[in-house]
C-alpha positions in Angstrom: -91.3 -19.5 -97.9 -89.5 -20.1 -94.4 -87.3 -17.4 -92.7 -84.1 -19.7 -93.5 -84.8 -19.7 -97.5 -85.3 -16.0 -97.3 -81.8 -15.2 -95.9 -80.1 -17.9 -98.1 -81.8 -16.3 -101.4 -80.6 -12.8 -99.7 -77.2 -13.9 -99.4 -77.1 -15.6 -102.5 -78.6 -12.2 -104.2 -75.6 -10.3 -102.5 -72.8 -12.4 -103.3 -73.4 -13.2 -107.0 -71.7 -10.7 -108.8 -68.7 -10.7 -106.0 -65.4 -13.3 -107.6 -62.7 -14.4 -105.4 -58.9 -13.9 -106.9 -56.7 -17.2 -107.1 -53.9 -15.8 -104.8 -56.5 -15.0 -102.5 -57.2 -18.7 -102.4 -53.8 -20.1 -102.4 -53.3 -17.7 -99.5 -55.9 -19.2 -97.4 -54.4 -22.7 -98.7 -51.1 -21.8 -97.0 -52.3 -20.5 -93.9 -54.8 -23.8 -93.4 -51.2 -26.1 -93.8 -49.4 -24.1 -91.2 -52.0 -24.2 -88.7 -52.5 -27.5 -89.3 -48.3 -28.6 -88.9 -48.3 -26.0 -85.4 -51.1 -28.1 -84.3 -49.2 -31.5 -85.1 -45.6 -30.4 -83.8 -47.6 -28.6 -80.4 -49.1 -32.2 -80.0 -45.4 -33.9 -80.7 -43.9 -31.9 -77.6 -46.8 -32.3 -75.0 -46.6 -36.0 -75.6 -43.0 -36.2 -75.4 -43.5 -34.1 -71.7 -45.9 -36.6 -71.0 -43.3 -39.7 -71.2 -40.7 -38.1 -69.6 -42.7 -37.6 -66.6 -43.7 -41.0 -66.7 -40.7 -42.0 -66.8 -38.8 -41.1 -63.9 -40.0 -43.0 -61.5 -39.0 -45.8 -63.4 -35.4 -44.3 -63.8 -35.5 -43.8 -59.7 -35.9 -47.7 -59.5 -32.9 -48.5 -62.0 -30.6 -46.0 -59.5 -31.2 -48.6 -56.2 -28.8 -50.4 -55.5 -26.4 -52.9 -57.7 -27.4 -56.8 -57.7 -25.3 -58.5 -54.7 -24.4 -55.2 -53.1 -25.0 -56.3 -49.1 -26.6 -53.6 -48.2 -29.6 -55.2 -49.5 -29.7 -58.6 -48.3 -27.5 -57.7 -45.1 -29.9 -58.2 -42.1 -30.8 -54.7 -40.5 -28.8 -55.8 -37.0 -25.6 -56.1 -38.5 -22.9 -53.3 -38.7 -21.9 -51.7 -41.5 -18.3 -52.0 -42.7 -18.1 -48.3 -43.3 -18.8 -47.5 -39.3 -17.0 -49.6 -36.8 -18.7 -50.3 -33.9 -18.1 -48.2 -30.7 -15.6 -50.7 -28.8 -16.5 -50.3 -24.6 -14.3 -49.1 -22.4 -11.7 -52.2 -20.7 -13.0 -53.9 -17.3 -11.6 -51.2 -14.2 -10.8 -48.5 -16.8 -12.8 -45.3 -16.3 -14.9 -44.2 -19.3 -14.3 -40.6 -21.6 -15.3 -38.0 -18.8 -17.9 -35.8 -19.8 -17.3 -32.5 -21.4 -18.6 -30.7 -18.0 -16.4 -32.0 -15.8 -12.8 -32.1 -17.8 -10.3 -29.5 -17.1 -8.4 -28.1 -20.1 -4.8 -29.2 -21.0 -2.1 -26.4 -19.4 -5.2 -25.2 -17.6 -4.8 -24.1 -13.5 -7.6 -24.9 -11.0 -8.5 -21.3 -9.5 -7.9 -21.7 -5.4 -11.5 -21.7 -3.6 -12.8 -18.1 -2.4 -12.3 -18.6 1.9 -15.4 -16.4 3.2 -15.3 -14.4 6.0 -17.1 -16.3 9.7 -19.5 -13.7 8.8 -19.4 -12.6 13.0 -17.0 -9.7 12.3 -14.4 -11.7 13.8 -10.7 -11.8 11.9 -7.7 -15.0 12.2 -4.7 -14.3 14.4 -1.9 -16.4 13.8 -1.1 -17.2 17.4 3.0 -17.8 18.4 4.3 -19.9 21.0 1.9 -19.0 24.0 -0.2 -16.5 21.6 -3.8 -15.6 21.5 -5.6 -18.9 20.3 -8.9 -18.2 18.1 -10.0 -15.0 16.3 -10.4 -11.6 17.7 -13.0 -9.1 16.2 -11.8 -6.7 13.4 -11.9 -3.6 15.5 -9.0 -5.5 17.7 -5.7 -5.5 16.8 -3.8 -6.6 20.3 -4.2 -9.0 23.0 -1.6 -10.3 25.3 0.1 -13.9 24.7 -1.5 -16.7 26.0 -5.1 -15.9 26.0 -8.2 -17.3 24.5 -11.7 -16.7 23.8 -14.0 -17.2 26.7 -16.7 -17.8 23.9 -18.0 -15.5 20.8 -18.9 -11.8 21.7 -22.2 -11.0 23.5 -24.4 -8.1 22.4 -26.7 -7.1 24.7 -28.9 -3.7 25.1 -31.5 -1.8 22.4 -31.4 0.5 19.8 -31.0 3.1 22.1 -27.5 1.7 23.6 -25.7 -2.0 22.8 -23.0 -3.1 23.7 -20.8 -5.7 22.2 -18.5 -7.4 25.2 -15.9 -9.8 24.8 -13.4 -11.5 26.8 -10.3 -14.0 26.9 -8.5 -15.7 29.7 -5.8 -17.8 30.4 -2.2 -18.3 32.2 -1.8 -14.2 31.0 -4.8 -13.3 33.5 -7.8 -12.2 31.6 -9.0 -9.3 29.7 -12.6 -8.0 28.5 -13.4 -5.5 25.9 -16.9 -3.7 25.9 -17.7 -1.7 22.8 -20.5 0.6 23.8 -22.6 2.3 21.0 -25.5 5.0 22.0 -26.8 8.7 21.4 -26.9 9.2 25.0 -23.3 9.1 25.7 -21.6 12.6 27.1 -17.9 11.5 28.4 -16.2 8.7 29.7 -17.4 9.3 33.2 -20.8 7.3 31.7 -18.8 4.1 31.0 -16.5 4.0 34.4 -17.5 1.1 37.0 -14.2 1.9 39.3 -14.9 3.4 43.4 -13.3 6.3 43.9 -12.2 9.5 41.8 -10.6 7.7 38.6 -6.9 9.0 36.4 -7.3 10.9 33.9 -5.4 9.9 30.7 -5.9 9.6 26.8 -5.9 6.9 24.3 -5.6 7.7 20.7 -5.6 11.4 21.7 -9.4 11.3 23.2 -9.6 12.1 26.6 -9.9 9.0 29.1 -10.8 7.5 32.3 -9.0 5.0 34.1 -9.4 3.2 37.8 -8.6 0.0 39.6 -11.5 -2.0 40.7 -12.4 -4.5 44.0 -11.7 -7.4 41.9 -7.7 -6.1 41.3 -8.3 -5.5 37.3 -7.9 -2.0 36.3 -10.4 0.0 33.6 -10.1 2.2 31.1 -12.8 4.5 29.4 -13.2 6.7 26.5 -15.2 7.7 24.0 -13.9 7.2 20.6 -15.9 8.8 18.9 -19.3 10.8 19.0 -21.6 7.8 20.5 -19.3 5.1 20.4 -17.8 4.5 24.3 -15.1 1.3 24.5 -13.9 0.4 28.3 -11.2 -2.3 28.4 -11.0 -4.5 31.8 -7.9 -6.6 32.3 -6.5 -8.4 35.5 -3.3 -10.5 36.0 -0.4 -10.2 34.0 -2.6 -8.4 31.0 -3.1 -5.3 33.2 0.2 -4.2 33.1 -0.4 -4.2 29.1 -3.7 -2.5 29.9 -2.3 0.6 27.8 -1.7 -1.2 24.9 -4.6 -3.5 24.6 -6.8 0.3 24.5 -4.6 1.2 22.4 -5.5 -1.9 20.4 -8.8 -0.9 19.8 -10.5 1.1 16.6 -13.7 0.6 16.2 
């Protein structure tokens, strides 16, 4: 006898006095027709899933447009009804200006910064017969009737420069010579006149003052520590000689 007829009689041996109850059977009965109608109804919905998703893109082609709408069967170089064309702008009319360059409604143009010359040099409004041009900032009088000879030289080093400038005209002439350097004691190192000078003062400093060959008359001072000024003038200005120093701040 084979290994399979030896476990069947076993089996058979075990079982035979063992009797099954009729509930027990009906029980099983039940839960095999259950199973089986979740099966079926699980089947139902996963095949209804399945047609829906079929389905819509068939529902997407229903939802173009309407028969004889003309957006279909318009050619594509047409314009729609719904958007008018952009009309252009009439023959010599100017077009919209851009959004850069328009100025606001109500909305005042600011006046235009005026920069200095950049030379230190400040406008004088000039009267009948006034000074014409500019004079430097660290001038505040000239005579009427005079004008720049040209723009201010500077000439020297580190050591000593000095800034000289000068006007003429019907008033006689006048020159201006701002000296700056460590080496400066007094007045008496700015003086170019023969002879033993005046003494004076401008803007309470002590000063020099002399006539020279050419009949224009100096003055010298220092007006500060290291900072000499000697104004020249001749003609009519010299009388005003005075004034013009005390003219000058640098």
């Amino acid at each position: 006898m084979d290994l399979e007829s030896e476990l069947r009689k076993a089996m058979a041996e075990q079982v035979a006095g063992a009797t099954a109850s009729q509930s027990l059977v009906t029980d099983v009965k039940r839960r095999h027709r259950r199973r089986k109608a979740r099966l079926h109804a699980a089947a139902g919905v996963a095949a209804a899933s399945v047609a829906a998703l079929a389905l819509v893109p068939t529902y997407q082609s229903f939802r173009a447009t309407p028969a004889g709408d003309t957006e279909t069967t318009r050619p594509s170089n047409t314009v729609s009804p719904l958007r008018l064309p952009e009309r252009p702008p009439a023959s010599g009319l100017p077009g919209s200006p851009s959004p850069k360059g328009r100025t606001e409604a109500g909305a005042s143009r600011k006046p235009e910064a005026r920069g200095s010359s950049g030379d230190g040099r400040t406008p004088v409004r000039p009267g009948p017969g006034g000074v014409a041009g500019a004079l430097p900032e660290w001038i505040t009088y000239l005579p009427e009737g005079l004008a720049a000879v040209g723009p201010c030289e500077v000439t020297g080093d580190a050591d000593r420069r000095t800034t000289t400038c000068a006007w003429r005209g019907d008033g006689g002439w006048v020159e201006v010579a701002l000296v700056k350097g460590g080496g400066l004691t007094g007045p008496q190192d700015l003086m170019r006149v023969p002879g033993i000078p005046g003494r004076t003062s401008v803007h309470g400093m002590p000063a020099l003052t002399g006539d020279r060959p050419d009949s224009s008359r100096q003055i010298s001072w220092l007006a500060r520590r290291g900072v000499g000024v000697t104004v020249t003038a001749s003609g009519a200005a010299k009388d005003r000689l005075m004034r013009i120093a005390e003219g000058v701040r640098p």
